[in-house]
C-alpha positions in Angstrom: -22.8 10.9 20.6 -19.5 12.4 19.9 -18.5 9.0 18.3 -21.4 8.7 16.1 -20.5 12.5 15.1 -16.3 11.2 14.5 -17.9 8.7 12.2 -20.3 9.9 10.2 -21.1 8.1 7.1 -19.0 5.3 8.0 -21.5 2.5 7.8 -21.9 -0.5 10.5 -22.0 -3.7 8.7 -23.9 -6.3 10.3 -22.1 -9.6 9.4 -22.0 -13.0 10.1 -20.9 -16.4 9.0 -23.4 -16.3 5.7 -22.6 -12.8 4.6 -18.5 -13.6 4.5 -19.3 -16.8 2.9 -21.3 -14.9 0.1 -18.6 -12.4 0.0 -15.6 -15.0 -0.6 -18.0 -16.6 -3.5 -18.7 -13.1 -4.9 -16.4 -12.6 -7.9 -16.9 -9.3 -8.3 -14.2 -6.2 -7.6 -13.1 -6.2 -4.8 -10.3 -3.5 -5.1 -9.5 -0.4 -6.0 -6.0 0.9 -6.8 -5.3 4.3 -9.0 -1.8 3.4 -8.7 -2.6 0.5 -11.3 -5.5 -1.1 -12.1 -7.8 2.1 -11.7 -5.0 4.2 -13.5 -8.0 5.9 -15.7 -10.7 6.0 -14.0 -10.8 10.0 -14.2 -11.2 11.0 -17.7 -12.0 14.4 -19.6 -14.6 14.4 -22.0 -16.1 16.1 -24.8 -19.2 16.8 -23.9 -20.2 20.3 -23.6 -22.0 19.4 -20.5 -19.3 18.3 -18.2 -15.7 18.6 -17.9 -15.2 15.0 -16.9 -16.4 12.1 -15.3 -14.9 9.4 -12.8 -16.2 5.8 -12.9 -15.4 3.2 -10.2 -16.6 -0.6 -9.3 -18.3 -0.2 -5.7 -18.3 2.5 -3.5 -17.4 0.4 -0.6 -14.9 2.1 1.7 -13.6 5.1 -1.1 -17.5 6.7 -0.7 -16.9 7.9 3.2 -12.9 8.6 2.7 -13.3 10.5 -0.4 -16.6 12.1 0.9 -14.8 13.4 4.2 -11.2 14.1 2.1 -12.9 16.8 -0.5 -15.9 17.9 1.9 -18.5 16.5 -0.5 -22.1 15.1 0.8 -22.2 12.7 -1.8 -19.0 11.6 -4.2 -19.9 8.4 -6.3 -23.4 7.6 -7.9 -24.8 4.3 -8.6 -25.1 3.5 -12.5 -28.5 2.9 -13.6 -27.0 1.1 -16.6 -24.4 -1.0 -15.7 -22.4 -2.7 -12.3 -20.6 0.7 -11.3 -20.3 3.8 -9.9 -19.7 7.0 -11.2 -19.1 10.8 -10.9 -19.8 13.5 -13.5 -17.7 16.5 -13.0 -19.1 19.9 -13.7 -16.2 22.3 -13.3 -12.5 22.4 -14.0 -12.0 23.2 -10.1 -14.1 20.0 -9.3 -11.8 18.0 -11.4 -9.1 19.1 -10.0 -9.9 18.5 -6.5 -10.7 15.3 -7.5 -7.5 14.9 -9.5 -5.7 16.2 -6.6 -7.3 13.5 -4.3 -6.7 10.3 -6.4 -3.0 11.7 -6.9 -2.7 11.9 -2.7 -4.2 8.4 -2.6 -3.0 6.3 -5.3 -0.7 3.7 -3.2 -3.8 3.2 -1.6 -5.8 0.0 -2.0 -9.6 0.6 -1.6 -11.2 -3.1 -0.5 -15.0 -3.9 -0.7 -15.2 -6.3 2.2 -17.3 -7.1 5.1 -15.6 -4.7 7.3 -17.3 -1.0 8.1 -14.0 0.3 6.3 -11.1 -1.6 4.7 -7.8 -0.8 3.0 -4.1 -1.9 2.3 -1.4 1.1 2.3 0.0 -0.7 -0.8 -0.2 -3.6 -3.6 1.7 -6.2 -2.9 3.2 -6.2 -6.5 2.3 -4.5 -9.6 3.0 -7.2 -11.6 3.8 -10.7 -11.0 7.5 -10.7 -9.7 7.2 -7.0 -9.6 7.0 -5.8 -5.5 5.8 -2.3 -4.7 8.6 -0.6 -2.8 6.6 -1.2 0.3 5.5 -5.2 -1.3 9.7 -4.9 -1.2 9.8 -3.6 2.6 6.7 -6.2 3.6 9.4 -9.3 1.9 12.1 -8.3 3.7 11.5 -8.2 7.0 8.6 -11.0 6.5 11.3 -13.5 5.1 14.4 -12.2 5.5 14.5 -11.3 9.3 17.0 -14.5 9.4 19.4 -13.5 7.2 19.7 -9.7 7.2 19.5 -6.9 9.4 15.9 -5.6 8.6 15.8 -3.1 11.0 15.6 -0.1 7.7 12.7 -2.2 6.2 10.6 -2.2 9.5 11.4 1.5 9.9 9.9 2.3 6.7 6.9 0.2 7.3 6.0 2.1 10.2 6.5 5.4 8.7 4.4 4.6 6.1 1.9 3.3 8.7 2.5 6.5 10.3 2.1 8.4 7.4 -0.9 6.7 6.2 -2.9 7.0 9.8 -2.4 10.5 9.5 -4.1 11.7 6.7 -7.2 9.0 6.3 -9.4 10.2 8.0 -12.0 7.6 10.4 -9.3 5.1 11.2 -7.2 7.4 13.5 -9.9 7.9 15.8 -10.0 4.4 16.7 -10.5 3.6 20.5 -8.7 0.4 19.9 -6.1 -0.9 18.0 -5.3 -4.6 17.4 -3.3 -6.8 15.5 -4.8 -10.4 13.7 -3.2 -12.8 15.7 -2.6 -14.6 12.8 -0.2 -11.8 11.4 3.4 -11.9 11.6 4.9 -10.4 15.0 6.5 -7.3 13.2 3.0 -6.2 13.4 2.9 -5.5 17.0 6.3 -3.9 16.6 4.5 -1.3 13.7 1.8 -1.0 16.4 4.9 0.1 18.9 6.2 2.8 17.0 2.5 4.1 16.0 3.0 7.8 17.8 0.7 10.4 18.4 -2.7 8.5 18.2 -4.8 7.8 21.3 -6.0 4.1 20.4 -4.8 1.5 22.8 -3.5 -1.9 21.4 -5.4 -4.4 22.6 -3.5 -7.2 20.6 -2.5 -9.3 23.5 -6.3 -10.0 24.1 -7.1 -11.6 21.2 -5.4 -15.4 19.6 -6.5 -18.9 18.2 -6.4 -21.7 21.0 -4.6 -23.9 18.4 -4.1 -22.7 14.8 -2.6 -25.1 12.2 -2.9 -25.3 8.3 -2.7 -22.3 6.0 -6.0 -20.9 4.0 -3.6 -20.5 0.2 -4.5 -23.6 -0.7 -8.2 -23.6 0.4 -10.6 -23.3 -2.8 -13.9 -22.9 -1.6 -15.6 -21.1 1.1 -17.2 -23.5 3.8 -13.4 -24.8 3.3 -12.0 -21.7 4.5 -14.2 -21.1 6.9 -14.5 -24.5 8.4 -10.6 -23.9 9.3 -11.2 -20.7 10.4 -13.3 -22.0 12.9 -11.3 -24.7 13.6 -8.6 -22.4 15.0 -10.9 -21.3 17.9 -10.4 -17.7 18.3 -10.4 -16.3 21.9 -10.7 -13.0 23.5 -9.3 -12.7 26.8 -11.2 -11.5 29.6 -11.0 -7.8 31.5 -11.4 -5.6 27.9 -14.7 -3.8 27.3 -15.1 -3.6 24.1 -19.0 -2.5 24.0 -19.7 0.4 21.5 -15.9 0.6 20.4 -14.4 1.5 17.3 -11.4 -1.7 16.8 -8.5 -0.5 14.0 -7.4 -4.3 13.0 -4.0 -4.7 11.6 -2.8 -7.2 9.4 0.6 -7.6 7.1 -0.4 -9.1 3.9 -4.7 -8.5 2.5 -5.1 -11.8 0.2 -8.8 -13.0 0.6 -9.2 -11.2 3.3 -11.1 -14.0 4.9 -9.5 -14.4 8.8 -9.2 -10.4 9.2 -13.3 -10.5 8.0 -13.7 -13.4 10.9 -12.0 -11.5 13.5 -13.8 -9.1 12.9 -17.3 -10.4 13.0 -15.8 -12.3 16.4 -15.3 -8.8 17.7 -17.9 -7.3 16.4 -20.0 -10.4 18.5 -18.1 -9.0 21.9 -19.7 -5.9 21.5 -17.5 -3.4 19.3 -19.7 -1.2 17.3 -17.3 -0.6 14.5 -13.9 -1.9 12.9 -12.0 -0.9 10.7 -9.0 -2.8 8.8 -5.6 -2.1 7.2 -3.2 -4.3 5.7 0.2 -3.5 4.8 -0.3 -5.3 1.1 -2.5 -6.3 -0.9 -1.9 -9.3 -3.0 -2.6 -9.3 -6.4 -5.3 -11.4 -6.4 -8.8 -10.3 -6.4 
């Protein structure tokens, strides 16, 4: 009961092999960032009706946070007219709030996946060739571990992990906490230097009996997912995981695909809810 009250209006997807294999083939948006693509979203207007008005591809994921972040019942509306969602605003103090919201949130990366709740702290780049300050961080001590000392880059990764656990609200009440196996190991290190949260990492429970081949240069979705399975994912004995809410980390979001398995394999050993964050998001749809 308490959980269900932790969690209100954060959904519980049911998903399976068919629903991520529509979702990869969905071309649709599948991000939202105010930092850059969803830069004017919030508009005034001239109408003598309402002050202003906020429009938005899918309310996956951004509905609950932004609903729990500004105390609203309900924040976006479905369009009757077109593929979006939207908000009129009715008073300057509305607007502002909002405003004020989008402004604390920008670096974050809104994704309509097939997880209950899904987001990246960052984009990956801005631009082609252009890394975020935290794309910048996610390079370094991604490929540069070898070279360099990267210990400054891995410190800032976690603060900003920290940082961002901290004021979402939803994924910091996670029972669990685990990284894709697939990820680099400087995830579990993140994980490490998480402080003040209750979760308990559970990464050494979960990895792929023999991985091999990378997804980039997969085009179409039985493709991916054919390798996925291929992998053979396994979940340790000894870990209840019945009716728990599972915070699954991951360094870079590009299709999203494996973190959407794991998942669904989780979600198949009983957890009731999880809940994903990536470091990055590519650029990429």
């Amino acid at each position: 009961m308490f959980a269900d009250l932790m969690f209100m209006n954060v959904p519980k997807k049911e998903v399976d092999l068919d629903v991520i294999r529509d979702f990869i083939d969905d071309e649709n948006a599948k991000r939202i960032n105010f930092a850059s693509h969803h830069a004017n979203s919030l508009r005034k207007t001239s109408s003598s009706n309402i002050v202003g008005r906020i429009v938005l591809p899918f309310d996956d994921t951004i509905e609950p946070i932004a609903s729990n972040c500004m105390g609203m019942n309900k924040f976006l509306f479905r369009s009757q007219y077109s593929n979006s969602f939207y908000r009129n605003i009715h008073s300057e103090e509305e607007y502002t709030q909002i405003a004020n919201y989008i402004d604390q949130f920008k670096d974050i990366v809104f994704l309509r996946d097939t997880l209950d709740l899904s987001v990246a702290l960052s984009m990956h780049e801005m631009e082609p060739g252009k890394r975020t300050k935290l794309g910048e961080h996610e390079y370094q001590v991604k490929y540069q571990q070898e070279n360099k000392d990267i210990s400054e880059d891995l410190e800032a990764l976690t603060k900003e992990m920290q940082n961002s656990l901290e004021k979402l609200p939803f994924f910091k009440h996670a029972d669990y906490v685990c990284a894709v196996p697939s990820s680099k190991p400087f995830i579990r290190q993140i994980i490490k230097g998480l402080k003040g949260f209750s979760f308990t990492d559970i990464s050494g429970i979960v990895s792929w009996d023999n991985k091999s081949g990378s997804l980039k240069n997969v085009a179409t979705a039985d493709e991916k997912l054919d390798m996925i399975q291929s992998w053979g994912f396994h979940i340790a004995e000894g870990t209840d995981l019945k009716d728990k809410t599972i915070l699954l980390l991951d360094d870079m979001y590009q299709s999203g695909v494996t973190m959407q398995y794991v998942a669904m394999q989780l979600k198949e050993a009983g957890a009731r809810r999880v809940l994903g964050v990536a470091l990055v998001k590519s650029l990429g749809n």
